[in-house]
Legacy VTK file of the C-alpha trace (Angstrom):
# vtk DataFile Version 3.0
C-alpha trace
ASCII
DATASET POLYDATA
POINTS 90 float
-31.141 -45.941 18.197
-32.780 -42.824 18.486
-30.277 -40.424 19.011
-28.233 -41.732 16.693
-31.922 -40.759 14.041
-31.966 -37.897 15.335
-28.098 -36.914 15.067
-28.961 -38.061 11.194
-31.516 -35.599 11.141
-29.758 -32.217 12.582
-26.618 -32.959 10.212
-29.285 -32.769 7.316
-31.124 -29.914 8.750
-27.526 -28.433 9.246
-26.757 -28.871 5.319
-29.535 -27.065 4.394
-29.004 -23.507 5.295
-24.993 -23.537 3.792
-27.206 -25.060 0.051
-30.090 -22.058 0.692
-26.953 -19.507 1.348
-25.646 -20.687 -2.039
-28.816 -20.363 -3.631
-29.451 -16.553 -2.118
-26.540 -15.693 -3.557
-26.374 -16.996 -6.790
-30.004 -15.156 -7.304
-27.957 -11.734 -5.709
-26.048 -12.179 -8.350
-28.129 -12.337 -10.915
-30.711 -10.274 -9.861
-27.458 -7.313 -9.937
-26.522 -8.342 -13.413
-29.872 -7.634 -14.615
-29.694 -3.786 -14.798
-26.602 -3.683 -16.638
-28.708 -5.407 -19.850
-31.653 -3.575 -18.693
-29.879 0.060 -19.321
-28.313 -1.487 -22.893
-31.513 -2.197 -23.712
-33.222 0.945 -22.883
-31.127 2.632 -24.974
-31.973 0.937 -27.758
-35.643 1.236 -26.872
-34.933 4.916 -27.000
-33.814 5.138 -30.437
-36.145 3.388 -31.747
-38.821 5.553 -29.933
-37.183 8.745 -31.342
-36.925 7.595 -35.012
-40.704 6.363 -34.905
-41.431 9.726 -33.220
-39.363 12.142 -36.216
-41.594 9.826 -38.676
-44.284 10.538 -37.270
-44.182 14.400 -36.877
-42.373 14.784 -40.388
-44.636 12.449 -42.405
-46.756 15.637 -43.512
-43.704 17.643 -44.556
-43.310 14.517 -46.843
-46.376 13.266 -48.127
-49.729 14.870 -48.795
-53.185 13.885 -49.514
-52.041 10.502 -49.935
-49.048 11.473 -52.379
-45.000 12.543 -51.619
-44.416 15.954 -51.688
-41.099 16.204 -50.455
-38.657 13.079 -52.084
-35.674 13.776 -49.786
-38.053 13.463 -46.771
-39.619 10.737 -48.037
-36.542 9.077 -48.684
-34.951 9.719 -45.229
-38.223 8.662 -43.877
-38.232 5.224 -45.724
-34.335 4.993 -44.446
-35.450 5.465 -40.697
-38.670 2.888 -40.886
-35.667 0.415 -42.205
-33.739 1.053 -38.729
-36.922 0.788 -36.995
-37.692 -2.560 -38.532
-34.375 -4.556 -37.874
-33.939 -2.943 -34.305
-37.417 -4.934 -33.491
-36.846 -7.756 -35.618
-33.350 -8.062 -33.017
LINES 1 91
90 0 1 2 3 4 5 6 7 8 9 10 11 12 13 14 15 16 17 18 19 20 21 22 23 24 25 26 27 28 29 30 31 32 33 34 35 36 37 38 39 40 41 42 43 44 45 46 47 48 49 50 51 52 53 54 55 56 57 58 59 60 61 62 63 64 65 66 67 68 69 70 71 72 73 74 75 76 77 78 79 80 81 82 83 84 85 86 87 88 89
């Protein structure tokens, strides 16, 4: 009776391994499709960086002691806070 327990045992213990080889790669898998979204995602990042970074250095060349001095640049300024605002909202 005791073989035949332990025989019970080492087909379990044999199971395992092929379910944990599964598991491994399934999370390979994954783990590779992450940078692909990652690097879609940075770029996105990056344009929203660049158009919070043109507001920023151009806001004097548009407004002035707390009035707008330049209405174009204002204007392209309030256009580029817009983009900003729906690419975080995403």
């Amino acid at each position: 009776m005791r073989s035949g327990h332990l025989a019970a045992s080492t087909a379990v213990v044999a199971h395992r391994p092929f379910s944990m080889r599964w598991l491994i790669l399934i999370l390979a898998a994954l783990t590779l499709s992450l940078p692909a979204r990652a690097s879609a995602s940075d770029a996105e990042v990056q344009t929203t960086w660049r158009l919070l970074d043109y507001i920023a250095v151009d806001y004097s060349g548009a407004v002035s002691d707390g009035r707008v001095t330049s209405a174009a640049e204002y204007a392209e300024m309030t256009e580029f806070a817009g983009q900003v605002e729906a690419r975080i909202r995403v």
